[in-house]
C-alpha positions as CSV (number, residue, x, y, z in Angstrom):
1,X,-0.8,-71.1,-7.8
2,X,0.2,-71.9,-11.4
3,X,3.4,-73.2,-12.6
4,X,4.8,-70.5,-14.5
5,X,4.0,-67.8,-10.8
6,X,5.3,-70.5,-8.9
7,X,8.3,-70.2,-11.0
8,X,8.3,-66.5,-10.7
9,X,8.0,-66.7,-7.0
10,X,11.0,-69.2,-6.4
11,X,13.3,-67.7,-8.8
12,X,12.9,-64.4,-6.8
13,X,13.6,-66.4,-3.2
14,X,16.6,-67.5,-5.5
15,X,17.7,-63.8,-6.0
16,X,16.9,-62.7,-2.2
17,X,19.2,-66.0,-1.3
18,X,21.6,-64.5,-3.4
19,X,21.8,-61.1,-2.1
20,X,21.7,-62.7,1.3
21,X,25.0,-64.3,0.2
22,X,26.7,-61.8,-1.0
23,X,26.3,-59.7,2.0
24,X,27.3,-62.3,4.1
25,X,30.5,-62.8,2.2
26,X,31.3,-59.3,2.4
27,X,30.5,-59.3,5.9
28,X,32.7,-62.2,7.0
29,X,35.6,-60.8,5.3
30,X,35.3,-58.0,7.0
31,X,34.8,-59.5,10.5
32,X,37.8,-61.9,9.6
33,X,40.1,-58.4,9.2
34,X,38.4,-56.9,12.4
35,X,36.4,-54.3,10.7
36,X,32.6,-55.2,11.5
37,X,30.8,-56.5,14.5
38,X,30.2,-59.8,15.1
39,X,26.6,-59.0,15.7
40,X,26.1,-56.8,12.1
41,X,27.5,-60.7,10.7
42,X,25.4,-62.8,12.8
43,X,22.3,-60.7,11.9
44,X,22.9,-61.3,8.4
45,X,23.6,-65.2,9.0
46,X,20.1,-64.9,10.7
47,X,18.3,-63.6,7.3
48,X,19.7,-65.9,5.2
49,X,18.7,-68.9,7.3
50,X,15.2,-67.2,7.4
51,X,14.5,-67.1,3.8
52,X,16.4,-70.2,3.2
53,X,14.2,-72.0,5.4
54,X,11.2,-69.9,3.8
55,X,12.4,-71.0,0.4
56,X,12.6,-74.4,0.9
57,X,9.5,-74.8,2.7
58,X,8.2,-72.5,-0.1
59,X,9.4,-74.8,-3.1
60,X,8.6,-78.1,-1.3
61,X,4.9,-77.3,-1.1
62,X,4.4,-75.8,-4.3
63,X,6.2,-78.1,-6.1
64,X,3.9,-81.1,-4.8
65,X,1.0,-78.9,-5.2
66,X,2.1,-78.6,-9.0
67,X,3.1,-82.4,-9.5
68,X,1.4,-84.8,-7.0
69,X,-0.7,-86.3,-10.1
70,X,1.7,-86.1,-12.4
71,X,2.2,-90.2,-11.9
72,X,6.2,-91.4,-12.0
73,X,7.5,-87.8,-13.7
74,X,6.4,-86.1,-10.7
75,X,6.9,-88.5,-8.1
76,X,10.5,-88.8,-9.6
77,X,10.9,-84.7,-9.7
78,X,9.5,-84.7,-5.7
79,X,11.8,-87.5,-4.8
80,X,14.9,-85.5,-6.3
81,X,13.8,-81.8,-5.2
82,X,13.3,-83.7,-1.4
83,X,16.7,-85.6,-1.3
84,X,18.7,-82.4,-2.6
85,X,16.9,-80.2,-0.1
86,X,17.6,-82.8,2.7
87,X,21.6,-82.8,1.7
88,X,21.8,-78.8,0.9
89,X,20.1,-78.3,4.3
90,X,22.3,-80.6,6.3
91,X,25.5,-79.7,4.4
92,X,23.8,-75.7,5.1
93,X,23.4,-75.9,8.8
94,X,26.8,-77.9,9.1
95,X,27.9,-75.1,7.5
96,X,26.6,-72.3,9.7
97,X,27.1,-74.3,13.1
98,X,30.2,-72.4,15.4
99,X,31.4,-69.3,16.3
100,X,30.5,-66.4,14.0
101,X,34.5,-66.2,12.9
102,X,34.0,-70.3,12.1
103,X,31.2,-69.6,10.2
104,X,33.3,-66.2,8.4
105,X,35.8,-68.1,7.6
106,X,33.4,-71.2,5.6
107,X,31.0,-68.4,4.0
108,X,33.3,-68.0,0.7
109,X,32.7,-71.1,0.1
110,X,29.0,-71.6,1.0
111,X,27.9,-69.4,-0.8
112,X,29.8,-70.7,-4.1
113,X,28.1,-73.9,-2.9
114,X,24.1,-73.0,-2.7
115,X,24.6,-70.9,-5.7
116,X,25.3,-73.9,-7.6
117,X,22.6,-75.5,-5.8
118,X,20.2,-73.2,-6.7
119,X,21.3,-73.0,-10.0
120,X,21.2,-77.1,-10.5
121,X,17.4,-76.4,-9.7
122,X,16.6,-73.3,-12.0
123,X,18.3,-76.1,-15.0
124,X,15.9,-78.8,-13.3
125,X,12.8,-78.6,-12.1
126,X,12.3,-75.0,-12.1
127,X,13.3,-74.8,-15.8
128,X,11.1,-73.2,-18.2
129,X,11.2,-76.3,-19.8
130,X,10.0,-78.4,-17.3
131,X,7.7,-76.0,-15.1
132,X,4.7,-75.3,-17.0
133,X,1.2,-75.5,-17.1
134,X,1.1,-77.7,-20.5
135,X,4.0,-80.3,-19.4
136,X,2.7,-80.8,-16.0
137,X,-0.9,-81.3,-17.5
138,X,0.5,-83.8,-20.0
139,X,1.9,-85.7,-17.3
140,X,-1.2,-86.0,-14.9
141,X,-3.4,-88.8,-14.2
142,X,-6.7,-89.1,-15.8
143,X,-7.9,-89.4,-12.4
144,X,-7.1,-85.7,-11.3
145,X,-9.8,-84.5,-13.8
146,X,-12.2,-86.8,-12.8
């Protein structure tokens, strides 16, 4: 995959993580007043762990596709993208560990909190800037063509 549908692709997870949010905010605030089912919330919970898992898993591989001979610049992007995905996903299931009313009440601000996670990375390493074809090519070995 190239850089600029890789970008496409991961920019759209972004959006589905986003609409996964919203309608589990909705949803807890509704379950925290007593007017939805605990399982209608926990169903949602479940899709946004699924394509936040997808996502990362996702962006992990084709970002290392994309930079692994890129020498330091894309060892250095790798090392950050890993080390934030490491702390949003610990700081993610921390969040999303307890009863469904536990995790209700925390969703407000999880959400507020991998939105601005994902939005660190669309400024990052999924800017337009930075992902594409010509950068990434400027910054691999000569090796990788050989």
């Amino acid at each position: 995959m190239n850089a600029q549908s890789t970008r496409r692709l991961l920019l759209v997870q972004h959006a589905q993580i986003r609409a996964d949010l919203a309608s589990c905010v909705a949803l807890a605030e509704k379950l925290v007043a007593g007017t939805a089912s605990r399982a209608t919330f926990d169903q949602a919970v479940a899709q946004l762990r699924f394509d936040i898992d997808e996502h990362t898993g996702t962006e992990t591989l084709a970002i290392r596709d994309l930079l692994e001979d890129a020498e330091e610049w894309g060892t250095v992007l790798l090392d950050r993208m890993v080390e934030e995905h490491v702390g949003a996903h610990d700081a993610l299931w921390a969040a999303l560990t307890g009863s469904s009313h536990e995790i209700a009440a925390r969703m407000k601000d999880l959400a507020e909190q991998l939105d601005a996670h994902m939005a660190a990375e669309e400024r990052t390493f999924l800017s337009p800037k930075v992902l594409q074809g010509e950068v990434i090519s400027r910054h691999r070995s000569k090796r990788s063509y050989e």
